[in-house]
C-alpha angles and dihedrals in degrees: 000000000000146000094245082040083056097053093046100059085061108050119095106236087191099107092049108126113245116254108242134189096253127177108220122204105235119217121198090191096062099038127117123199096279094047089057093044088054094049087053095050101046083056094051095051095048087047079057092044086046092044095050087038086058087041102049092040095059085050090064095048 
């Protein structure tokens, strides 16, 4: 085990805040180069959710 491992074990994760499902108000005027490459590829991921989900729901059908 290291040394980080270590350091993890004793740390107390309780006051973590709690992950949510948050919508985030995108602002291309802001935006820097990752943040556009993010937004590309989140749309891209849901365009492939929405396509299986096509897909998986005409093989139940």
């Amino acid at each position: 085990m290291s040394n980080r491992d270590l350091d993890l074990e004793k740390q107390n994760f309780a006051n973590l805040p709690i992950g949510k499902n948050e919508d985030v108000e995108f602002s291309e005027e802001n935006a820097d180069d990752a943040d556009r490459i993010a937004m590309k590829r989140a749309e891209e991921a849901d365009a492939r959710v929405q396509t299986n989900a096509k897909a998986q729901a005409q093989r139940l059908l």
